[in-house]
Steps between C-alpha positions, in 0.01 A plus 500: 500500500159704489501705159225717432151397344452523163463714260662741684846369537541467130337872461718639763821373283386743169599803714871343402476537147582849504827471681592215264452728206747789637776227564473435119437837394849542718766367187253638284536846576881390598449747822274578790289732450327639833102428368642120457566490907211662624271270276644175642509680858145519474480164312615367784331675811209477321519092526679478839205739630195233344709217573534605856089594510410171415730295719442626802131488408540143427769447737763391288777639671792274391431581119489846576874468644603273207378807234681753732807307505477448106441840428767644717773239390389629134532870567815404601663316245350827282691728670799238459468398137431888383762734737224728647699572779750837480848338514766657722786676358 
């Protein structure tokens, strides 16, 4: 599989760091708060946007479906593991 040239694959992955900090700040503040969403919503479209820049620029297409797929399955167990959805009555 073509990955893309370093140094910027391993640059791309510190846009991450963020959105790993607000899952631990999560038990921390043992809620969450609205701030703690919207900074790993950016985290996030932040890295899928430069991750998606640089493969198609270096036509790396498979890796950029492999991240996509990675960050939607985690999203997903997010919303599983923490209830955001409303529940029904």
């Amino acid at each position: 599989m073509k990955t893309i040239e370093n140094p910027s694959g391993r640059k791309v992955g510190l846009l991450l760091i963020p959105a790993f900090l607000m899952l631990v700040a999560i038990p921390i503040l043992k809620s969450i708060p609205v701030w703690v969403i919207v900074v790993s919503a950016l985290s996030l479209a932040s890295y899928l946007g430069v991750l998606t820049y640089y493969c198609v620029r270096q036509k790396c297409y498979r890796q950029l479906a492999v991240n996509c797929i990675v960050i939607v399955l985690w999203i997903v167990i997010f919303v599983v593991q923490f209830g955001i959805l409303p529940r029904s009555a």
